[in-house]
C-alpha positions in Angstrom: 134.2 141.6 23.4 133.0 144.5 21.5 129.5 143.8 21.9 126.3 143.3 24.5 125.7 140.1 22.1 129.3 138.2 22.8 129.3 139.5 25.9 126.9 137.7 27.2 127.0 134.7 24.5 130.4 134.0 25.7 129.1 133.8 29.0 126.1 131.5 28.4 129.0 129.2 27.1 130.7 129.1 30.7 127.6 128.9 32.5 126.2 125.8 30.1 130.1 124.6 30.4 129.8 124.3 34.4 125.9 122.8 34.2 127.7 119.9 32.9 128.9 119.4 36.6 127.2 121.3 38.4 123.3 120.5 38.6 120.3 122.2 39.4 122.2 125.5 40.4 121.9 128.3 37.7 121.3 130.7 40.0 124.5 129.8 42.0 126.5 129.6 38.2 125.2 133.2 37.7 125.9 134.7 40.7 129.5 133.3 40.7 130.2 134.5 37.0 128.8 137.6 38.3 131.1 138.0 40.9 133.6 136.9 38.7 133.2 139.7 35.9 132.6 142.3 38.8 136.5 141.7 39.7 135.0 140.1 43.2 135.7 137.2 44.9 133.0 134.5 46.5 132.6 132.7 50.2 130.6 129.8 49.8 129.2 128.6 53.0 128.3 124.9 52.4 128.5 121.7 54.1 130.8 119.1 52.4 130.3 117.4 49.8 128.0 119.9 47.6 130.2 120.4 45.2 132.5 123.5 45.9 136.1 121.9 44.6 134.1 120.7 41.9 133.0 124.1 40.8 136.3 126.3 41.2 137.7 123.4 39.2 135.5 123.7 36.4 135.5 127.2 36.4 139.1 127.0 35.9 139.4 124.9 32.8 136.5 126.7 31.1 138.7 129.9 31.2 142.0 127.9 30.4 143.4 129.2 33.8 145.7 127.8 36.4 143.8 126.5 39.5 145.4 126.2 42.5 143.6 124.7 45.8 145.0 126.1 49.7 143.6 123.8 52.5 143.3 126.0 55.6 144.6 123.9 58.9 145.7 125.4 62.0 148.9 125.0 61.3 149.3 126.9 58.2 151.8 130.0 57.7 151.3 132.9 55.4 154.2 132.3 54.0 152.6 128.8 53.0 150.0 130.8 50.7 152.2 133.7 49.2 155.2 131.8 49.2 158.9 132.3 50.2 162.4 132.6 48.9 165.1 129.6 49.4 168.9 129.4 49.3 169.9 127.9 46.2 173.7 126.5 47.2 174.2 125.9 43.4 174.5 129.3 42.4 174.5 131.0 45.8 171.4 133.1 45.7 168.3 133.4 47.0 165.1 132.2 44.6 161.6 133.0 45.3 159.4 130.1 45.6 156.1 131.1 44.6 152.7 129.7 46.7 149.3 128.6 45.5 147.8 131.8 45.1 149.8 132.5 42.3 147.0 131.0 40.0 143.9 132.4 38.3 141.3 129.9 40.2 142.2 129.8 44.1 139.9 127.5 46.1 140.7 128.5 49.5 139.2 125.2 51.9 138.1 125.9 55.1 139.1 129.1 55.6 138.0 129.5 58.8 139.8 127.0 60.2 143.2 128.8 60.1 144.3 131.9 62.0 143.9 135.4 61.8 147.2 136.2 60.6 146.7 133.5 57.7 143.6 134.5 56.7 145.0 137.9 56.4 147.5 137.3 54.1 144.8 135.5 51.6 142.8 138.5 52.0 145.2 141.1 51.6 146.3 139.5 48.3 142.8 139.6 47.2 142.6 143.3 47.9 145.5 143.8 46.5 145.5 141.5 43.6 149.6 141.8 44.1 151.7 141.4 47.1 155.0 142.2 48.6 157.1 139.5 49.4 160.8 140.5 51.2 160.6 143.9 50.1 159.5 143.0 46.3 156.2 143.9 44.7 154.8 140.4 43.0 152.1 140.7 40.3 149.2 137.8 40.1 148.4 136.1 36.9 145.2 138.1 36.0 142.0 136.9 36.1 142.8 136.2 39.9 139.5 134.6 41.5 139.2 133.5 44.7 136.4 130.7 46.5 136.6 130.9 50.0 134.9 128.1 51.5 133.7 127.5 55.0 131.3 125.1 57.0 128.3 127.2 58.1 127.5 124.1 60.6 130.6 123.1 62.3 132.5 126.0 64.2 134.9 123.6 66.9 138.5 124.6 66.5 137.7 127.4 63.8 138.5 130.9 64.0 135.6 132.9 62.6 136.0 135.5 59.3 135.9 139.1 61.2 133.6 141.2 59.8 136.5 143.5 58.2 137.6 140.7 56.3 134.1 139.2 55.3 133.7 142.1 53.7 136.3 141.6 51.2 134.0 139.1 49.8 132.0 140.3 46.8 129.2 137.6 47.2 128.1 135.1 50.4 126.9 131.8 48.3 125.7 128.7 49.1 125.4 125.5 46.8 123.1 123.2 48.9 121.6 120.0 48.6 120.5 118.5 44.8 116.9 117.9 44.8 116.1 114.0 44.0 115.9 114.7 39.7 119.1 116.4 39.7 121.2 114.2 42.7 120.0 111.5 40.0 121.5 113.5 37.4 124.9 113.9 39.9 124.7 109.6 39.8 124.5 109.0 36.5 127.2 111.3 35.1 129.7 109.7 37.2 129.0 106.4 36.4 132.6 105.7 35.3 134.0 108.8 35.3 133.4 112.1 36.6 132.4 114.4 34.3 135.1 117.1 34.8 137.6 115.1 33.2 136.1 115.4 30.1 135.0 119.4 30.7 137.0 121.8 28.1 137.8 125.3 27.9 135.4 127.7 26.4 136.6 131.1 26.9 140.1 132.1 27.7 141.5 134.0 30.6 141.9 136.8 27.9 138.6 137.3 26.6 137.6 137.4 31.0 140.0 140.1 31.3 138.2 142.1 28.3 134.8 141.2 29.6 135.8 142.6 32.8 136.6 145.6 31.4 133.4 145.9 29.5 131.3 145.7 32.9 132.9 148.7 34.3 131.9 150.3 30.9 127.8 149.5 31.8 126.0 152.7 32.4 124.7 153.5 35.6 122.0 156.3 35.9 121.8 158.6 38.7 118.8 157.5 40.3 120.3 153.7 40.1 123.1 155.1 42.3 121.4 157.0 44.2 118.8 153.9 45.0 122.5 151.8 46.2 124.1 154.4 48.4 120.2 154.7 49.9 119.9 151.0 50.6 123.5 151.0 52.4 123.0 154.0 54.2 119.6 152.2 55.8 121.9 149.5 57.8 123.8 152.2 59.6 121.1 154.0 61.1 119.3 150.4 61.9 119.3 149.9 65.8 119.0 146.2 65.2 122.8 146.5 63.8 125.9 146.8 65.7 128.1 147.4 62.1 126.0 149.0 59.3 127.7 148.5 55.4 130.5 150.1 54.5 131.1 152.4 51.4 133.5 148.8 50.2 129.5 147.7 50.2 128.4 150.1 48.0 130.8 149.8 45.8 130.5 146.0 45.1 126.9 145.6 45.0 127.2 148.4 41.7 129.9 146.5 40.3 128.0 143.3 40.5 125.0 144.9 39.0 126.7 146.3 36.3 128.2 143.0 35.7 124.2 141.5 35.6 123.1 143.8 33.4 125.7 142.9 31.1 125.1 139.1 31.6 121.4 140.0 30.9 122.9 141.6 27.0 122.2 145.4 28.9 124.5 148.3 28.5 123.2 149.6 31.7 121.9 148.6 34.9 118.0 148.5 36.1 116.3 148.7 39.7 115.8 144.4 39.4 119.7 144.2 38.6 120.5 146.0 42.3 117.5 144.3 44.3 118.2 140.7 43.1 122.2 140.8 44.2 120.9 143.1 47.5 120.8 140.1 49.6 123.9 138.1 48.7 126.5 141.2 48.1 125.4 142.9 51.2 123.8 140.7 54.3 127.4 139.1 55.0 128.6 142.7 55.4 126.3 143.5 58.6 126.7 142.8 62.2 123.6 142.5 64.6 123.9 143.2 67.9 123.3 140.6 70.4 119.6 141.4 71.1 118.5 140.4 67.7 121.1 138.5 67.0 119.8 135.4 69.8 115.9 137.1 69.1 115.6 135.3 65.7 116.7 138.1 63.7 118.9 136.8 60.1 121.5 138.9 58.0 119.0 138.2 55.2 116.0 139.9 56.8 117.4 143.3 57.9 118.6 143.7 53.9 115.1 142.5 52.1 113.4 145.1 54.8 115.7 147.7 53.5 114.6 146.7 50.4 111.0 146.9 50.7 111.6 150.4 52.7 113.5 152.4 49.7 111.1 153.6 47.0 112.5 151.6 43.8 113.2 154.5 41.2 111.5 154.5 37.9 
C-alpha cells in the first residue's frame, strides 16, 4: 500500500465484496472496516437474525483469513476460548491445544451471556492481541479482529459487559432491520444458495496488516487533537454522568479517524472525520447515573451535545 489511491481502492473492493451479502448497510461496512484498519474491535448490538455471522464470515474470506465463531453459554470456561494443553500418552508430553480465538475473524455470539471471568479472558486477548497460557506467551495470527455480539432486547440469564470492558470495544454497531427494497434484495440472492458460498477473497490478511500500518501514518494536526481530548474531557465534568471517557477513548476515536480519512483517499484527518465516528467510538464508553439514566436520557445524546458544545476547529 504505498499510496492514498490503493489504499483506499483496496478497500472499496472489501466493502463492494461484503455488499454482496450484506444489503442496504454501507454505513455499517464502513464503520466496521474502519474499526478494522484502526487495529479496533466491534460490539454489535442486534437482535437475531440481522445478519452478524453473516458479516464476520464474509469479512473473513475477503481477507483470506481464518474465521473462527465462540458461542457464549453460561457454561463456558476460558480455557474453552484460549485453549489448553493435554497429555499426549504417545509420546508422554504435554501439547497445547489451541482455542477459537486463535484465528483472524473471531465472532464472539452472545457475549453477554457468559460470565465475568469468560468474558475476561476474550477481552484480555483482545488487549493484548497475545496471551499467556501455563506460563507461555502465545502470539495471534495477525490481523486479529474481533465481533462481539449481544442482544440489546433480551437481558434474562445474561451477565451485562461492565463498563471497563465495554470500553475495549473500538466501535458500538448495530445492523438493524432491511428496509422492504433491500429485505427483497436479501430473498432473492438466496434463492438456491446463499450468496456467501460464492463470495471470494479480495485482499489478503497481508496487504490489512500494511494498510494498518499506513493509518497510523495519517497526519493529525494539532488543533484536530486538541478538538478529541476536548470532546472527552466534556463527559467527565458532565453531572448527568456517573463514568466520563477514559484516555483508552481518546485514543480510539483518533485512531478510527485516522483510519477514515484514509478510507476517504486523505493523508490526514479533518473535523467531519472526528464528529461522524464521535457517537459510535465514544457513547458506549459513558455511564449515566441513575437520575438520567430512568429520565429519558441516551448514551447517544450526552456525546452529540458535546459535540454541538466544542467549537469545531478550522
Amino acid at each position: 500500500m504505498d499510496t492514498n489511491g490503493q489504499f483506499a481502492a483496496a478497500a472499496r473492493r472489501l466493502e463492494v465484496n461484503l455488499a454482496k451479502v450484506i444489503h442496504g448497510k454501507p454505513a455499517t461496512l464502513r464503520l466496521v472496516l474502519t474499526s478494522l484498519l484502526a487495529s479496533g474491535h466491534v460490539l454489535l448490538e442486534d437482535v437475531p437474525g440481522t445478519g452478524k455471522t453473516t458479516l464476520a464470515k464474509a469479512l473473513a474470506k475477503s481477507i483470506s483469513g481464518i474465521f473462527k465463531r465462540i458461542q457464549f453459554t453460561p457454561d463456558l470456561l476460558p480455557a474453552d476460548i484460549t485453549g489448553s494443553s493435554f497429555y499426549n500418552p504417545r509420546d508422554g508430553h504435554f501439547e497445547f491445544r489451541p482455542g477459537p480465538v486463535f484465528a483472524n475473524v473471531v465472532l464472539a455470539d452472545e457475549i453477554n451471556r457468559t460470565s465475568p471471568r469468560t468474558q475476561s479472558a476474550l477481552l484480555e486477548v483482545m488487549s493484548e492481541n497475545q496471551l499467556t497460557v501455563e506460563g507461555e506467551r502465545r502470539e495471534l495470527p495477525q490481523p486479529f479482529f474481533v465481533i462481539a455480539t449481544q442482544n440489546p432486547i433480551e437481558f434474562h440469564g445474561t451477565y451485562p459487559l461492565p463498563e471497563a470492558q465495554l470500553d475495549r470495544f473500538a466501535v458500538r454497531l448495530t445492523l438493524g432491520y432491511p428496509d422492504h427494497e433491500h429485505e427483497m434484495e436479501v430473498l432473492a440472492s438466496q434463492h438456491e444458495h446463499h450468496p456467501l458460498e460464492d463470495l471470494t477473497s479480495v485482499i489478503s490478511c497481508q496487504e490489512i496488516l500494511a494498510m494498518q500500518k499506513q493509518v497510523r501514518a495519517i497526519r493529525v494536526d494539532t488543533a484536530i487533537a486538541d478538538y478529541i481530548v476536548r470532546i472527552v474531557q466534556g463527559t467527565r465534568t458532565d453531572i448527568r454522568l456517573r463514568l466520563g471517557i477514559s484516555p483508552r477513548g481518546s485514543l480510539a476515536l483518533y485512531r478510527t479517524s485516522q483510519a477514515a480519512a484514509a478510507l476517504a483517499g486523505r493523508d490526514y484527518i479533518i473535523p467531519e472525520d472526528v464528529r461522524e465516528l464521535a457517537v459510535p467510538v465514544l457513547a458506549h464508553r459513558i455511564m449515566l447515573d441513575t437520575k438520567s439514566k430512568y429520565g429519558g436520557v441516551r448514551n447517544e445524546q450526552v456525546i452529540e451535545e458535546s459535540l454541538a458544545r466544542i467549537p469545531v476547529p478550522r
